[in-house]
NUZAPA-815911 format. One line per 4 residues: number of its first residue (from 1); their letters; for each residue x, y, z of C-alpha. Coordinates in nm, 4 decimals, always signed. Layout:
// NUZAPA-815911
NUM	A	X/Y/Z | ...
// end
This chain:
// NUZAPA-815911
1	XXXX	+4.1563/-1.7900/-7.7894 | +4.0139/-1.4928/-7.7120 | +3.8376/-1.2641/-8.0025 | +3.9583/-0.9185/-8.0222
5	XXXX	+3.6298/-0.7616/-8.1479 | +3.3317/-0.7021/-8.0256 | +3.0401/-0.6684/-8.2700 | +2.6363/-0.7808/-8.2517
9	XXXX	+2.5137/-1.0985/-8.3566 | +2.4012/-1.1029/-8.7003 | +2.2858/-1.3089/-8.9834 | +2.3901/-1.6149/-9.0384
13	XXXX	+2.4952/-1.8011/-9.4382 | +2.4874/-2.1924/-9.4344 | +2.7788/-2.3100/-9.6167 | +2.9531/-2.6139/-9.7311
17	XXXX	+2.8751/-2.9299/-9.5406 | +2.6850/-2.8384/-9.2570 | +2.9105/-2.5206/-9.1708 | +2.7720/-2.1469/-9.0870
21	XXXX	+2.9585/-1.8650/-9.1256 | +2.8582/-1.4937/-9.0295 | +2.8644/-1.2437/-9.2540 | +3.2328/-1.0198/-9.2858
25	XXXX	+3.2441/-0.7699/-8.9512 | +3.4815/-0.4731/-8.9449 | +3.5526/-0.3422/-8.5959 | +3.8830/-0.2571/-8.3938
29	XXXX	+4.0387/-0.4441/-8.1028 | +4.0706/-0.2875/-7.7476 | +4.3933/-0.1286/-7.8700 | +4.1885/+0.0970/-8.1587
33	XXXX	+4.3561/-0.1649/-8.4380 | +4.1465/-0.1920/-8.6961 | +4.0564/-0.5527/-8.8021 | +3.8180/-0.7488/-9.0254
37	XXXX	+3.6544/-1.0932/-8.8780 | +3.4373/-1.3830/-8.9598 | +3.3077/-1.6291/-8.6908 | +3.2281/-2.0252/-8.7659
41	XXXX	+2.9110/-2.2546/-8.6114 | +2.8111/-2.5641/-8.6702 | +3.0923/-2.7833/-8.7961 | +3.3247/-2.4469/-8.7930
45	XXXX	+3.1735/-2.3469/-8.4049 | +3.4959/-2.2056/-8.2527 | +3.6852/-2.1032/-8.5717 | +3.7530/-1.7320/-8.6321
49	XXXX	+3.9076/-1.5857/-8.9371 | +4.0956/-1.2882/-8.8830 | +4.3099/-0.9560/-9.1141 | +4.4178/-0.6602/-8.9653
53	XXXX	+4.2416/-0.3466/-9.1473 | +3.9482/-0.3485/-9.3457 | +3.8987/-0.5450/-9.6042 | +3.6331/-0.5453/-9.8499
57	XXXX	+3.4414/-0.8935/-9.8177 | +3.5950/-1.0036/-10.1862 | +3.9400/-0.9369/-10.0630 | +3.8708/-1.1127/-9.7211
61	XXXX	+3.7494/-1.3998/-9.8595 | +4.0189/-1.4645/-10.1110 | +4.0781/-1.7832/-10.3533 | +4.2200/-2.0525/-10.2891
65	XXXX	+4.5665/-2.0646/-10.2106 | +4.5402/-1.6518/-10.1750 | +4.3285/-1.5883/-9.8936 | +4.3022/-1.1987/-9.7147
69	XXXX	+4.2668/-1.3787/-9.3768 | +4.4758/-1.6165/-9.0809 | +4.1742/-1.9197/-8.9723 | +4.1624/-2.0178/-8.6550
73	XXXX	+4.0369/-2.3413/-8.5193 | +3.9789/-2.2075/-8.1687 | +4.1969/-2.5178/-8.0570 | +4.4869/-2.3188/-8.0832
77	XXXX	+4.6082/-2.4331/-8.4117 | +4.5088/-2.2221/-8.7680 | +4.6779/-2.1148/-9.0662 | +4.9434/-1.7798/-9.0456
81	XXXX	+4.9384/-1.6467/-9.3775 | +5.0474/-1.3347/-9.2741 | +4.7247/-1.0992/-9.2681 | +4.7061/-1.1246/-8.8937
85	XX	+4.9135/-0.9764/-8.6946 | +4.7642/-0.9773/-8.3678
// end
C-alpha cells in the first residue's frame, strides 16, 4: 500500500504491548484531498490509519466500536469503517 501523505518524521508514543504509534499528521494527498494519518512501528510497523479531512486527534482516535479512522495492516487487509475514502 502506498501512503498518500507525505509529512516529516516525528515523535514517537509507545503504546500497548510493544506497539509505537506517531503522533496524528494532517496533510493532503497528491490530489489536494485533505486527510488525517497515523503510522504504526514495532508490532504495528506497516499499519496506517487513515480519514479523509481533518480531524481533531480526539475525533481521530475514537472509542471503541466508534473510531474516526479505516486501519490498515499494510498486508492489504484493514478495517473500512467508512472514514476513508481513498
Amino acid at each position: 500500500m502506498q501512503i498518500p501523505v507525505s509529512c516529516p518524521e516525528r515523535g514517537w508514543s509507545m503504546g500497548k504491548h510493544g506497539s509505537s504509534w506517531t503522533e496524528v499528521f494532517r496533510g493532503t494527498t497528491s490530489g489536494g484531498k485533505k486527510v488525517t494519518a497515523q503510522f504504526g512501528s514495532g508490532k504495528k510497523s506497516g499499519h496506517t490509519l487513515l480519514s479523509d479531512g481533518h480531524k481533531s486527534d480526539r475525533a481521530f482516535t475514537g472509542k471503541s466500536g466508534n473510531r474516526g479512522h479505516d486501519h490498515y495492516d499494510g498486508k492489504g487487509r484493514g478495517t473500512s469503517r467508512g472514514k476513508y475514502s481513498g
